[in-house]
LUMVO-910783 format. One line per field, with one value per residue (C-alpha): residue number from 0; chain; x, y, z. Coordinates in steps of 0.02 Angstrom, whole numbers. Layout:
BEGIN
seza <- (NUM, ...)
gudren <- (A, ...)
X <- (X, ...)
Y <- (Y, ...)
Z <- (Z, ...)
# end
This chain:
BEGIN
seza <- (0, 1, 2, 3, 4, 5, 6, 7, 8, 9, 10, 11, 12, 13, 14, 15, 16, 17, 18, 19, 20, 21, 22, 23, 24, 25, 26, 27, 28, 29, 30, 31, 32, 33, 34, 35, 36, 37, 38, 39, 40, 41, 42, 43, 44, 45, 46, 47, 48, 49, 50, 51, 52, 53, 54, 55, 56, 57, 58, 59, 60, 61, 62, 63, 64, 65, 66, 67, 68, 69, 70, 71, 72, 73, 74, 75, 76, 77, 78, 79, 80, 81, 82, 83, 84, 85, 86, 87, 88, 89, 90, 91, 92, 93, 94, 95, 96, 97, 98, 99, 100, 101, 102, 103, 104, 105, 106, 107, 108, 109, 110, 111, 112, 113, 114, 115, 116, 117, 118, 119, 120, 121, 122, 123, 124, 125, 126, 127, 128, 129, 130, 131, 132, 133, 134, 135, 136, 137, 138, 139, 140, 141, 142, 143, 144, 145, 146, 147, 148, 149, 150, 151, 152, 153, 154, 155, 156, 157, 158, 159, 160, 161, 162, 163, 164, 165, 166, 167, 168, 169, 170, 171, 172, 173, 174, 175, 176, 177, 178, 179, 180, 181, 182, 183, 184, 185, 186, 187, 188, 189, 190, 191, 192, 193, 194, 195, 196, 197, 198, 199, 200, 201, 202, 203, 204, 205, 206, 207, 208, 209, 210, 211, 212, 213, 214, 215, 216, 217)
gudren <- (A, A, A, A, A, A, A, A, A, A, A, A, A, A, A, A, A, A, A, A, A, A, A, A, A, A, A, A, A, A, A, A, A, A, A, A, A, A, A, A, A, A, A, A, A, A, A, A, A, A, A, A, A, A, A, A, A, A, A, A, A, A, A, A, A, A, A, A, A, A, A, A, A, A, A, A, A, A, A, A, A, A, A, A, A, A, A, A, A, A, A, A, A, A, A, A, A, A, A, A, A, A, A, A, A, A, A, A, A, A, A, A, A, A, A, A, A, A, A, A, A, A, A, A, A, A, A, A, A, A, A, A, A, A, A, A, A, A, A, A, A, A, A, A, A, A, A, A, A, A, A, A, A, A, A, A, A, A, A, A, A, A, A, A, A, A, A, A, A, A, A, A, A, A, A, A, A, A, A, A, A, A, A, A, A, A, A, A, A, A, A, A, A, A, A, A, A, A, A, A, A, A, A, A, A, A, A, A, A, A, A, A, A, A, A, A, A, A)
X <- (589, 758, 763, 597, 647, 807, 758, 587, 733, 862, 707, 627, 806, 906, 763, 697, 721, 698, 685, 666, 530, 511, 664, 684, 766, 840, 757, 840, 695, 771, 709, 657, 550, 347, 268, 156, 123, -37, -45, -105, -304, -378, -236, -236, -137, -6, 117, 193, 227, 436, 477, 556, 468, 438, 592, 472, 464, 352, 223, 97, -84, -83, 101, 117, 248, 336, 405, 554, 655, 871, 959, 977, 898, 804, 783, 647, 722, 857, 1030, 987, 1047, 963, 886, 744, 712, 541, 433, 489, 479, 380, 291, 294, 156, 176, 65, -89, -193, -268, -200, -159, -224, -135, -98, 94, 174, 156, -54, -47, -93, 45, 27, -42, -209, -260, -225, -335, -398, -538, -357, -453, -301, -139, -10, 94, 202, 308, 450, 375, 393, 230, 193, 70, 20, -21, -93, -11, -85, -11, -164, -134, -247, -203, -78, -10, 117, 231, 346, 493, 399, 406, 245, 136, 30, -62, -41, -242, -322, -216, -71, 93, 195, 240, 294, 397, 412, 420, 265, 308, 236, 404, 521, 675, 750, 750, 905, 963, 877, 807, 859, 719, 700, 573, 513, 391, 362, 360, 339, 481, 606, 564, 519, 630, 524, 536, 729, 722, 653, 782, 908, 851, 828, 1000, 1039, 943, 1023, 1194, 1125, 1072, 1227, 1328, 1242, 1256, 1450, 1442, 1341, 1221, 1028, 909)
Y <- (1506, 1453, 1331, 1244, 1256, 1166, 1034, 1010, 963, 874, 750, 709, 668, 578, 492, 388, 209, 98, -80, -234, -349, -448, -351, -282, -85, 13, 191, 341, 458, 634, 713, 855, 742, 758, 589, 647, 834, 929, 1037, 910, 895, 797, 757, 799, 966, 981, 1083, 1257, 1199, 1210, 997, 900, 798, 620, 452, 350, 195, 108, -25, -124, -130, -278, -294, -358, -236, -287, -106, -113, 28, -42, 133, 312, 458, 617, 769, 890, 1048, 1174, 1128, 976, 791, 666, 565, 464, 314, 270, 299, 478, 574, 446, 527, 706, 827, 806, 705, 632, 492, 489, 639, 713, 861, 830, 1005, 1055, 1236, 1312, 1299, 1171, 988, 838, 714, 596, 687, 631, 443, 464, 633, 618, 594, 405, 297, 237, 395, 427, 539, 693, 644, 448, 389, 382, 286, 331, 257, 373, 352, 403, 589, 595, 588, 490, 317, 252, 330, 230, 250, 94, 113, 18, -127, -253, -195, -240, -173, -209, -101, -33, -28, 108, 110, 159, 222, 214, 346, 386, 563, 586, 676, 865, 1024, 1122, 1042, 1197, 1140, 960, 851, 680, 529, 345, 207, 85, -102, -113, -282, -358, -231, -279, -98, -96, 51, 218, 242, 357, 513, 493, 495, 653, 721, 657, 737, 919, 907, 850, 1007, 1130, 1068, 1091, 1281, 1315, 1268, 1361, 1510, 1491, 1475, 1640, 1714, 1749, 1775, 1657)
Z <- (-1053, -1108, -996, -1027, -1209, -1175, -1060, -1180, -1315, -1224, -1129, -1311, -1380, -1238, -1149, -1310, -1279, -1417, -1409, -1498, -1475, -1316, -1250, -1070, -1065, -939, -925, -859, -792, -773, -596, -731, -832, -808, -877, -1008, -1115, -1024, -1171, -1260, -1275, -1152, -1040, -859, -811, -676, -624, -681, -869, -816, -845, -973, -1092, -1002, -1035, -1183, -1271, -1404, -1362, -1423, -1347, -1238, -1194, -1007, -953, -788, -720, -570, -488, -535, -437, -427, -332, -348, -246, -271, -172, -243, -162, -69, -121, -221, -64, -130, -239, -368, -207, -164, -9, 85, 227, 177, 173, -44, -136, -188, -71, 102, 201, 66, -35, -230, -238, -222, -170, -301, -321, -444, -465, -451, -621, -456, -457, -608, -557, -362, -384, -234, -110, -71, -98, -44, -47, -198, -126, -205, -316, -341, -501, -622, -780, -929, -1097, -1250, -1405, -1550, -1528, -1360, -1273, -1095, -1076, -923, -768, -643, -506, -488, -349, -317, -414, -484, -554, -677, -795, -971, -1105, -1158, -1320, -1419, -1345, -1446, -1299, -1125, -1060, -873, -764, -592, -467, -443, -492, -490, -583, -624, -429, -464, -467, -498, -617, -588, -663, -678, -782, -911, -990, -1098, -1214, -1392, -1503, -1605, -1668, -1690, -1881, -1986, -1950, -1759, -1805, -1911, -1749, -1635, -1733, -1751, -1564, -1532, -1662, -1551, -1395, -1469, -1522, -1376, -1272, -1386, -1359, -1169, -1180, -1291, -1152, -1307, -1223, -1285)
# end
């Protein structure tokens, strides 16, 4: 529990991106991040509930948003190197698609289920990057798995975010981060509220380190 609380605070605060309009961003996507809350109503459910909250930035509905993979690796096992890029383990028994069951070790669904959830489609493999827009609830509207890109993708009616994770249903073992290009989006900054936010967060991450380095229990 204390580390889903801490990695729940340190993904909402450090993996905000906001832009300006018609600006392209560089997103860092933690190996820890799941793209979108499943305890929210009416979003898909995946995994054991143990990943950061998902790298996010504002949008408008309708953007054109051109999504490509810039550097950095991921690995998906406990001790072993970051080894694979926005496609993940290509070839592996992990995954969603044709050969593949969308179901990971642990029993539970990948986020990739909920974007080919009848296993008909091209794989999207464990550790591959996926995409999501929300609505200002946080309910998902539309998933989608871009790869090394350049891909691209229209923001739907009601979109307010966009929102990146990576395709695992264990995330606690995970390692490494993505570094991927993100253009035309033209949602602006984060209004002073979303700020507020941002700042206790960075408050309870500071807590909770100190406690760690006073070998206080959480």
């Amino acid at each position: 529990m204390r580390f889903q609380s801490a990695a729940w605070i340190a993904g909402a605060v450090f993996s905000m991106i906001a832009i300006g309009p018609a600006c392209a961003a560089v997103v860092t996507v933690s190996a820890f991040s799941g793209p979108w809350n499943p305890a929210i109503a009416g979003n898909p459910a995946f995994g054991t509930a143990d990943n950061a909250s998902p790298a996010s930035l504002t949008v408008t509905a309708g953007d054109t948003i051109t999504v490509t993979y810039l550097s950095g690796l991921t690995s998906a096992f406990s001790g072993a190197p970051p080894l694979v890029d926005a496609l993940g383990y290509v070839g592996s028994p992990f995954g969603s698609g044709v050969g593949l069951s969308g179901i990971g070790s642990s029993g539970m669904y990948f986020p990739s289920h909920a974007i080919d959830p009848g296993n008909t489609g091209a794989p999207i493999y464990l550790s591959a990057l996926i995409g999501d827009f929300v609505n200002s609830s946080g309910v998902v509207l539309g998933i989608f798995a871009p790869g090394d890109g350049p891909f691209t993708i229209q923001a739907p009616v009601g979109a307010v975010a966009l929102q990146f994770g990576v395709n695992d249903d264990i995330y606690a073992d995970n390692s490494g981060a993505l570094k991927i290009n993100v253009t035309g989006a033209t949602g602006g900054v984060p209004e002073p509220a979303a700020w507020a936010t941002m700042l206790l967060g960075l408050g309870g991450v500071g807590s909770v380190l100190r406690r760690r380095r006073q070998g206080v229990p959480t």
